[in-house]
MARGU-639218 format. One record per residue (C-alpha): x negated, y, z negated; residue in one letter. Coordinates in steps of 0.5 Angstrom, whole numbers. Layout:
REM residues N
<rec px="X" py="Y" pz="Z" aa="a"/>
...
END
This chain:
REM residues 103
<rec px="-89" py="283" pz="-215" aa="x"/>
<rec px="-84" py="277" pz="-215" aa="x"/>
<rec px="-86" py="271" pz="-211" aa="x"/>
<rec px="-79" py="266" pz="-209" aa="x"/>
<rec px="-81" py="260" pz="-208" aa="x"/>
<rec px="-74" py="258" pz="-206" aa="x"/>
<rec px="-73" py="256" pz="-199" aa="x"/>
<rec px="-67" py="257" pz="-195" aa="x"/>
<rec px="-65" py="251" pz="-191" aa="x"/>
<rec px="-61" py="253" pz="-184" aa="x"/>
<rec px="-60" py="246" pz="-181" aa="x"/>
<rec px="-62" py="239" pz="-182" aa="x"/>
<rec px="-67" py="236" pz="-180" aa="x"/>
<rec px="-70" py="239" pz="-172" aa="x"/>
<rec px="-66" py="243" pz="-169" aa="x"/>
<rec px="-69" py="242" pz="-162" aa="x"/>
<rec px="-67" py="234" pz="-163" aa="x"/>
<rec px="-61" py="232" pz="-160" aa="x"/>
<rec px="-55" py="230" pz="-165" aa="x"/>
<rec px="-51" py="224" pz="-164" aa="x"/>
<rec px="-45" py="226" pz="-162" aa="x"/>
<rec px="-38" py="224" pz="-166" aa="x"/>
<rec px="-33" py="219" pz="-164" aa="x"/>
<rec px="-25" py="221" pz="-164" aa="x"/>
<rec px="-23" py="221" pz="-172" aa="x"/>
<rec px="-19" py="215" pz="-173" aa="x"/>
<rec px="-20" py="207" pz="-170" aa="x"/>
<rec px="-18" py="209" pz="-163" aa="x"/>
<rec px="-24" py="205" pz="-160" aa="x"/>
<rec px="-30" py="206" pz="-156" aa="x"/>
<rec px="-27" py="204" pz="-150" aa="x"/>
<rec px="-22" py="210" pz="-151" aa="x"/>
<rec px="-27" py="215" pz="-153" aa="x"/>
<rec px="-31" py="213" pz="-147" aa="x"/>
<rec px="-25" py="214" pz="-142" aa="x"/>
<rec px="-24" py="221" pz="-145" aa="x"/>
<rec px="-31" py="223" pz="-145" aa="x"/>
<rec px="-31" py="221" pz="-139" aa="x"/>
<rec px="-26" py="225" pz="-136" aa="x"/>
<rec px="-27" py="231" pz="-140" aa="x"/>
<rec px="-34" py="231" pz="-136" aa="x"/>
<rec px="-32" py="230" pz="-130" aa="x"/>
<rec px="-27" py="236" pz="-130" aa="x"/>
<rec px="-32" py="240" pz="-133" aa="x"/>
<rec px="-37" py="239" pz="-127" aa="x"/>
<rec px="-32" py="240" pz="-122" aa="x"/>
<rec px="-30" py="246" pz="-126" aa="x"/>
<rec px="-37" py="249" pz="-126" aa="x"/>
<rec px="-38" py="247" pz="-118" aa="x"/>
<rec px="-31" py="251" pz="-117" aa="x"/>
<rec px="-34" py="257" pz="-121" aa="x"/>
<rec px="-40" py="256" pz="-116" aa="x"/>
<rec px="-38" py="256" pz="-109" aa="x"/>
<rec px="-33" py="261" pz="-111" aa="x"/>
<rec px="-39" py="265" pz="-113" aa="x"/>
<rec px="-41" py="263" pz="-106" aa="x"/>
<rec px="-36" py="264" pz="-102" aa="x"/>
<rec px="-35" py="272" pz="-105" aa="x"/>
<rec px="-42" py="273" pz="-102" aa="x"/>
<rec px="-41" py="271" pz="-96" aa="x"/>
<rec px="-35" py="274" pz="-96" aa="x"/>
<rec px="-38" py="282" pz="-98" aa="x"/>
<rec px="-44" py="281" pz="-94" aa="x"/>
<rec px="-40" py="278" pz="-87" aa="x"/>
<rec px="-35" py="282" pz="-89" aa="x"/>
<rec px="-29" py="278" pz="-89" aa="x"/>
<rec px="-25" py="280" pz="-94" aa="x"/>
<rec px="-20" py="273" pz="-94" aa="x"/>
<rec px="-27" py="270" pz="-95" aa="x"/>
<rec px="-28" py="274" pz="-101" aa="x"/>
<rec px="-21" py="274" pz="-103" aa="x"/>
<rec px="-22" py="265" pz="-103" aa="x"/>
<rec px="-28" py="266" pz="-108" aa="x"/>
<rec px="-24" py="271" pz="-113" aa="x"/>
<rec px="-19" py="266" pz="-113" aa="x"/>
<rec px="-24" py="260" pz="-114" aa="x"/>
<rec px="-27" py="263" pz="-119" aa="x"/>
<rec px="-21" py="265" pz="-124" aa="x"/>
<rec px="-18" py="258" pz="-123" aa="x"/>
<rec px="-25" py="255" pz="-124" aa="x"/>
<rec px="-25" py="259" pz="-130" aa="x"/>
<rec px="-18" py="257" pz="-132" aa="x"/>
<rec px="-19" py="250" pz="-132" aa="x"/>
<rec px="-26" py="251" pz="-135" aa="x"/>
<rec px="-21" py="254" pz="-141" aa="x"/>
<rec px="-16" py="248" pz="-141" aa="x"/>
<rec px="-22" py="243" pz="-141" aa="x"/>
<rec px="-24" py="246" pz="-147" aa="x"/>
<rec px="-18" py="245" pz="-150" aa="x"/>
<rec px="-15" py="238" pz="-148" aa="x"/>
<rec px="-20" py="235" pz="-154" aa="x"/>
<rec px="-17" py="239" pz="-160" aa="x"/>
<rec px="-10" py="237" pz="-157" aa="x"/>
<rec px="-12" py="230" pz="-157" aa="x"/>
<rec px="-15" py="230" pz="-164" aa="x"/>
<rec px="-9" py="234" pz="-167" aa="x"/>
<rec px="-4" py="229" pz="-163" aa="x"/>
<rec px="-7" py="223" pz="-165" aa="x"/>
<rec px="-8" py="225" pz="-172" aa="x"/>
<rec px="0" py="227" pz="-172" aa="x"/>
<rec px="1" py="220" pz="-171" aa="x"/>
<rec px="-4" py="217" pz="-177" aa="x"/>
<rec px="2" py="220" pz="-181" aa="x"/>
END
C-alpha cells in the first residue's frame, strides 16, 4: 500500500475567518468606494425587507382570505426580488464602466 503524503490545500488560511474585502479597481478613492458601499447595502436591505413583508402580507392574505392582500405580497416579493437581482448587478457595471474609462 502507497501512503500520499501530499496535501491538497483547498483555501488559504481559515476559511471561517472573514476576509478583507476588496476596494474597486483603479484610484477611484475610499470616499467613492464607501459611497458605493454603502449605497449597495442599503438597497440590499430594503430589498430583503420588501421580500419580508411580502412573505407576510401573503400570509395573512391566505389565512384572512383577502386575495387583494395576497395579491400585494406576491407583487412584493417579485419586485423585492427583481431588485435584489439588480443590486447584484450595479457592482460589476460599475467596475466595467469604470475600467472602460481607464483606457
Amino acid at each position: 500500500m502507497a501512503s500520499h503524503t501530499s496535501l491538497i490545500t483547498l483555501a488559504d488560511g481559515d476559511p471561517l475567518t472573514p476576509k478583507k474585502p476588496k476596494d474597486l479597481p483603479g484610484n477611484l478613492g475610499t470616499s467613492t468606494d464607501t459611497l458605493i458601499g454603502w449605497s449597495l447595502t442599503g438597497a440590499l436591505i430594503a430589498a430583503v425587507l420588501g421580500f419580508l413583508f411580502g412573505c407576510a402580507l401573503l400570509a395573512v392574505g391566505y389565512n384572512s382570505e383577502r386575495p387583494d392582500m395576497a395579491a400585494r405580497g406576491k407583487k412584493s416579493i417579485l419586485w423585492s426580488l427583481i431588485a435584489a437581482a439588480g443590486v447584484g448587478t450595479v457592482f460589476g457595471m460599475v467596475k466595467a464602466f469604470f475600467n472602460l474609462g481607464q483606457g
